[in-house]
N, C-alpha and C positions, 0 to 999 in steps of 0.2 A: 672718480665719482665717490660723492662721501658714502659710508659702511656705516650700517646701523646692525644692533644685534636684534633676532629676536627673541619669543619666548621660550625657545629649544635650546638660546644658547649661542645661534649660529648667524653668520655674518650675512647680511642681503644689503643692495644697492637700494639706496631710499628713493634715487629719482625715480628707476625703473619701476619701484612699488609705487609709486603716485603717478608716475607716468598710466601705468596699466588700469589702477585706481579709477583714474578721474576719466580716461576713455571711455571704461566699462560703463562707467553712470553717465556718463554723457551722453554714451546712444541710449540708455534707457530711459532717460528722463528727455529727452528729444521727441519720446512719443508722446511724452503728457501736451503737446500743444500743438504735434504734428497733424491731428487728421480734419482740422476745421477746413481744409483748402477742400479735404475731399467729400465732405456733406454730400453735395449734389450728386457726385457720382455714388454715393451709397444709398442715397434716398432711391436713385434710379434705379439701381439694382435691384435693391431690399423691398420696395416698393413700401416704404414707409416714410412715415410724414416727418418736417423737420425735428418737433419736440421730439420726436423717439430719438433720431440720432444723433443728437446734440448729450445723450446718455455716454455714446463712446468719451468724449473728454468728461462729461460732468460724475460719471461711474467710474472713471480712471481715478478721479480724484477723492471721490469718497472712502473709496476701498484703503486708498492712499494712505488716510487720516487715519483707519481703522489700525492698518498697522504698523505705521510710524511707532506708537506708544511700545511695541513688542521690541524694538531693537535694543534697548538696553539689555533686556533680559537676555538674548540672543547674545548679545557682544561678552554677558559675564560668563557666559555657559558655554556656548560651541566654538570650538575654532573658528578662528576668522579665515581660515584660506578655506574651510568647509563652507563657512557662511554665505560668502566671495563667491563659491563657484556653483553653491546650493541656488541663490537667487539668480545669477544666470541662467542655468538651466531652465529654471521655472520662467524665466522669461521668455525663454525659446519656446517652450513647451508651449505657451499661452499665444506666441506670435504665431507656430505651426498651425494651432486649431483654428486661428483667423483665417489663415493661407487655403487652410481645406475645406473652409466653409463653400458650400456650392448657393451660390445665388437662385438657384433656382427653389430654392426653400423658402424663401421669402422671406416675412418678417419672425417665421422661425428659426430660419437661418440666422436672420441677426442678433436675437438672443444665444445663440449656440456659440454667435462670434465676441459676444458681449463676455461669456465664460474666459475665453480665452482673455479676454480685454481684463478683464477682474485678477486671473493671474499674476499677467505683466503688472498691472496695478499693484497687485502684492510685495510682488518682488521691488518695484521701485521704491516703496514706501520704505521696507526692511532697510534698502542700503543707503537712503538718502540724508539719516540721522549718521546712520554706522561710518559712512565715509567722514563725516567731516568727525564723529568721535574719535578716529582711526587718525587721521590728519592733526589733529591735537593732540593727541598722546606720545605720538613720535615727533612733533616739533619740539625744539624748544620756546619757552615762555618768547622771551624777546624776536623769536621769527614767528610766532603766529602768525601776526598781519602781515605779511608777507606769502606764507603759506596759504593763507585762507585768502588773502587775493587773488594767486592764482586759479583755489578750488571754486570762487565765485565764479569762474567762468564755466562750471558744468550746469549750475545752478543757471546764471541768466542767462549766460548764452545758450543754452540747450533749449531753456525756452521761446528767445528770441527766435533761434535759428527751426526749430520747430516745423512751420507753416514755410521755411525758406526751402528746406529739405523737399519737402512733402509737392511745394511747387513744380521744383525741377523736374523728381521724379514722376507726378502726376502729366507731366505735358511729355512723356516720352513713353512713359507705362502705363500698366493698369496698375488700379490701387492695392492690388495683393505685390506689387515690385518695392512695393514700402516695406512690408515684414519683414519681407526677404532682406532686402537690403539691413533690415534693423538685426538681424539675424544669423548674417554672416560676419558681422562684425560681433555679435556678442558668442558668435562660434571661435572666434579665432582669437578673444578675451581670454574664454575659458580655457583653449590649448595654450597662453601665456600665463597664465596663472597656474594651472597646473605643472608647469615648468619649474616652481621655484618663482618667479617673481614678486610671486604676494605672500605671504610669510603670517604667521601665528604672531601676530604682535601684541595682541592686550591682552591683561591678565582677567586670568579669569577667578571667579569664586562663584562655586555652585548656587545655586538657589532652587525651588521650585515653584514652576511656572503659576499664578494666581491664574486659574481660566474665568471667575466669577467677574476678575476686573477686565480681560478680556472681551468677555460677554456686554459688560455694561460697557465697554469702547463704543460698542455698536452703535450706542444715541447717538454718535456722531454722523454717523449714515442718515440716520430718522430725521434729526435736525436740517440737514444740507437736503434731503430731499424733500421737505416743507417748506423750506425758503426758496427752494427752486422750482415753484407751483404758483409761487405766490403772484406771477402775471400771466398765467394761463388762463381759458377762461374755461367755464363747466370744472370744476372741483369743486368734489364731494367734501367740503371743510369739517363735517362732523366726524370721516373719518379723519380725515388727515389733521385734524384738530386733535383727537385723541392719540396719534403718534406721536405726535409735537411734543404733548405732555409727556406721557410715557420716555418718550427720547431725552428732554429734559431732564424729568427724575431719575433717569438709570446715568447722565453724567453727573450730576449732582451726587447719584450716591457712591459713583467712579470715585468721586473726587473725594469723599470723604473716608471711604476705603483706602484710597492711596495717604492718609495722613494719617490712619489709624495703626496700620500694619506696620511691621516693624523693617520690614522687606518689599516695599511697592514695587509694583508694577512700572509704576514711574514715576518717581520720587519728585512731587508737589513740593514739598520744602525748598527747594532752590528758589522757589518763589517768593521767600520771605526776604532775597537780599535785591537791594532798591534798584542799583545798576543794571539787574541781569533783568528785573523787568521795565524798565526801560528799554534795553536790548533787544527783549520779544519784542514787544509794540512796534521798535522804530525797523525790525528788521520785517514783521508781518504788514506794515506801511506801505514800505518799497515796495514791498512784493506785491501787494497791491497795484502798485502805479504799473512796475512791469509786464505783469499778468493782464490787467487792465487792457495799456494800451498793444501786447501782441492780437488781444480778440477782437477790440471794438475798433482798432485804425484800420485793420483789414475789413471791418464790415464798413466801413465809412469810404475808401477806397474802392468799393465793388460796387456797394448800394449805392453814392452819394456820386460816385465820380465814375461808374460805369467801366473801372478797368478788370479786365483779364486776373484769374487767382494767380495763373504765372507774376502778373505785374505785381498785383497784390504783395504775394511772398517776396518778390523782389525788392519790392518799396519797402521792406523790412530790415533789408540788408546792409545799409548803413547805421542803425540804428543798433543793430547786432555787434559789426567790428566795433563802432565806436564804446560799447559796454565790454567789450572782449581785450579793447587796448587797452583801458582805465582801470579794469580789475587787477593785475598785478601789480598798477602802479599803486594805487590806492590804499592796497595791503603797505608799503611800504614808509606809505605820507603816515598810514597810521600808528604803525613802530616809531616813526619818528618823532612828530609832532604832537598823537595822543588820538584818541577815538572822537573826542569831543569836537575840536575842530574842522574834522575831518567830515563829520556825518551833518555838519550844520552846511558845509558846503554841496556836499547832496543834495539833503530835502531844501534848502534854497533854488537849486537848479531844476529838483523833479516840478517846485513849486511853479517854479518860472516856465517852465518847459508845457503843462497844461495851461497855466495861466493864456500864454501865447497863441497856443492852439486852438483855447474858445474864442480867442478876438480873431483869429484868419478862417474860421472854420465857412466862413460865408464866402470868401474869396476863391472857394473852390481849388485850392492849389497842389499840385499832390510834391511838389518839391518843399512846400513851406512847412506841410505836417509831417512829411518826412526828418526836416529838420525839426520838428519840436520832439516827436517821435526820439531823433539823437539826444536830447536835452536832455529828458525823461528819462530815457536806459542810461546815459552817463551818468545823471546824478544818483542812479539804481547802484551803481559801481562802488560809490562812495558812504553808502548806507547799509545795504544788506548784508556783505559777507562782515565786514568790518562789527556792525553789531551782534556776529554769532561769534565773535571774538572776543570781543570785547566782555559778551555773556558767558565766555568759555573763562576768560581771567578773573569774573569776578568769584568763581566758585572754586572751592577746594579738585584737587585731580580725582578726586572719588568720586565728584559728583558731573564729570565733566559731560560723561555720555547719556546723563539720565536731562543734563538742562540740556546737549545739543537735540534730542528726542521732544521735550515740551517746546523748544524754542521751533523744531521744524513742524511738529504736530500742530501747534496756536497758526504758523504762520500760512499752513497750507487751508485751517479749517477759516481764517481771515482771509485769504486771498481766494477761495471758495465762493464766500461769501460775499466780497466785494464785486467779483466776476458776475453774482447772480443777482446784486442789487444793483449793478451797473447795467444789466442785460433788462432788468426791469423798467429801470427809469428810463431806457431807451425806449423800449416798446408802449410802455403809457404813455410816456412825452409825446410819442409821434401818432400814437392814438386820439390822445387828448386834441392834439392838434389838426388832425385828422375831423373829428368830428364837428371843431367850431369854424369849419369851410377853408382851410387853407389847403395848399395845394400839396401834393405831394412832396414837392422836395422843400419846400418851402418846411415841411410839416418833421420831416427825419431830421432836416436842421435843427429845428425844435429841441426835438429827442438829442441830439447829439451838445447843442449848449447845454443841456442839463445836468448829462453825464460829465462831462470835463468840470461844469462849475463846482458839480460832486467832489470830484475828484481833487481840486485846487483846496477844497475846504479839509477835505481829511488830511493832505498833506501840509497844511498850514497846522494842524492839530500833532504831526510829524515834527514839525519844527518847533515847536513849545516842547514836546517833550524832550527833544535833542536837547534846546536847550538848560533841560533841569540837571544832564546827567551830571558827573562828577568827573572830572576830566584823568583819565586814565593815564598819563604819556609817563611818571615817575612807573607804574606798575606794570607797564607794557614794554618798558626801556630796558 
């Protein structure tokens, strides 16, 4: 097994450190898309309505955003086998308070469980930049793509795999068999890590912590929770009009804070180089399509086609290997042949893969969108890690953790957003539809052509950008 040093000096196994690495976040970020199977049984417990629990994923993901931006500071300052085993814990800690919520609280219960949900959210955000910054400091240049192939599989497929997880165990357990299960694996993380397997690898250089730009992160919460109101009905828009703003001007002055200090928070200047934001965009894209099609094929699958969540999750599961066998490969076409060719064969397929899905969407078939469903996460294989590589080469090594930190920050508060403009045009499409006499399913048809044709246009807008980058394969070789 190849021997890497670390920052003590001292010899550690790289596989075992990436091995440990990429599990750890793998069961943590499994839960950002895990509990959509289980709505119903929480609504019935909690005794609250959908909008309220559709908070467990959509407040996972805010908190998410809030502290993505914190990892670099974190990566320069505390040990990384402290960091590693600090957001663990807190991940437990946050999974325990769910476990011990008593249903019999009601919809206070579910805010008590939301706390712990806010947690976990914490902790996933902190390691989900840190790992892939961690993952590039110890490759080297010419095996990134390679490297970061393999790491793409915590990313999609965690998300993929998600509602498949969540399936299994929902048709065997109660919903509290989820934690646990998330739980005991990030238990027996943390006795591996503490062992020695994860090691002090990145240097560090003190700094102190900015909390004012912290504070102003927070617009990010305000903004995601205003977009995600925007197809409800009864909202008070004069307030939530005034957060909007408010949330607005404290990123706006985030952001000019982070160019003015001499020491950001999170170092905005990588932005000034052409590649790496291309990189964002086409990697915040992808992430799109795959975020996209885990939430809305399973509501199309249950709503439209009347199957079972177990079937649901299941009908996932090709679509999952199939993005789980492409990501390693993919890392590798990219070291070879370059970023550029690489990511146009992507967003051509994610292209193709919606495109397909609105013309059979009437044919009711649940094998046919499951195949486009595989189109969409394989061409996801070929775009996403590959562009946080790519955006990882075009910057100096000093700058490498503060662009993986903006690149996963833009991609989560875009894929956020995409999720909650996609959930919109569902429900007014089928609304709208609804109202000028068509029949029900005739009418979520409606809503569902609108979404994909969405979808096909932003990913068309994918593919122009792919095409302007600058083809990396001499600087990646």
């Amino acid at each position: 097994m190849e021997k890497s040093i670390d920052q003590n000096g001292q010899s550690y196994s790289r596989f075992w450190f990436i091995f440990t690495l990429l599990v750890g976040t793998f069961t943590m970020s499994i839960s950002q898309s895990s509990l959509s199977t289980a709505y119903p049984t929480l609504m019935h417990s909690f005794g609250i309505s959908a909008d309220t629990v559709q908070w467990l994923t959509t407040g996972f993901m805010l908190v998410m955003c809030v502290s993505m931006p914190i990892s670099p500071w974190m990566l320069s300052n505390l040990n990384f086998k402290t960091m590693f085993i600090a957001a663990l814990a807190l991940f437990d800690i946050g999974s325990l308070m769910i476990v011990f919520t008593p249903a019999s609280w009601g919809a206070n219960g579910f805010w008590f469980m939301m706390v712990g949900r806010a947690l976990e959210a914490f902790a996933v955000g902190v390691l989900f930049p840190s790992y892939q910054s961690v993952l590039l400091e110890i490759t080297p240049k010419d095996q990134r793509g390679t490297t970061m192939g393999i790491a793409g599989l915590v990313m999609g497929s965690a998300l993929a795999c998600g509602p498949i997880v969540s399936g299994i165990i929902l048709k065997f357990f109660s919903w509290k068999s989820l934690f646990i299960f998330f739980m005991i694996i990030i238990t027996v993380i943390i006795i591996l890590a503490a062992t020695g397997l994860i090691r002090d690898v990145m240097p560090r250089h003190s700094t102190s912590l900015d909390w004012l730009s912290v504070f102003l992160s927070i617009g990010l919460i305000g903004i995601m929770y205003v977009v995600n109101l925007a197809a409800k009905k009864n909202v008070n828009w004069t307030i939530n009009g005034i957060i909007l703003v408010v949330s607005v001007l404290a990123i706006v002055w985030f952001c000019h804070r982070q160019l003015a200090l001499e020491e950001p928070l999170l170092e905005l200047r990588v932005l000034k180089t052409f590649n790496y934001d291309l990189a964002v965009l086409l990697t915040s894209i992808s992430y799109i399509a795959l975020i996209v099609t885990t939430i809305i094929f399973p509501l199309y699958y249950q709503g439209v086609l009347h199957v079972s969540p177990f079937v649901s999750g299941m009908s996932l599961v090709p679509g999952a290997v199939f993005l789980s066998i492409l990501n390693p490969l993919t890392g590798k076409l990219a070291d070879k042949i370059g970023f550029k060719p690489t990511m146009l064969v992507g967003m051509a397929m994610i292209i193709c893969g919606w495109l397909i899905a609105w013309l059979v969407l009437d044919r009711l078939s649940l094998l046919a969108m499951i195949l486009c469903a595989m189109i969409i996460e394989g061409g996801n294989a070929f775009v996403m890690m590959p562009a946080v590589t790519l955006g990882a080469n075009s910057l100096p090594n000093d700058l490498v953790s503060h662009g993986t930190a903006v690149i996963t920050t833009v991609r989560q508060v875009l894929g956020s957003a995409g999720v909650a403009v996609a959930t919109i045009v569902l429900t007014v499409g089928t609304s709208h539809a609804l109202g000028a006499g068509r029949q029900q399913l005739q009418a979520s048809l409606h809503g569902y052509h609108l979404v994909f044709m969405m979808m096909v246009v932003i990913e068309i807008i994918g593919l122009i950008l792919a095409l302007l980058l600058k083809n990396t394969k001499k600087q990646a070789a």
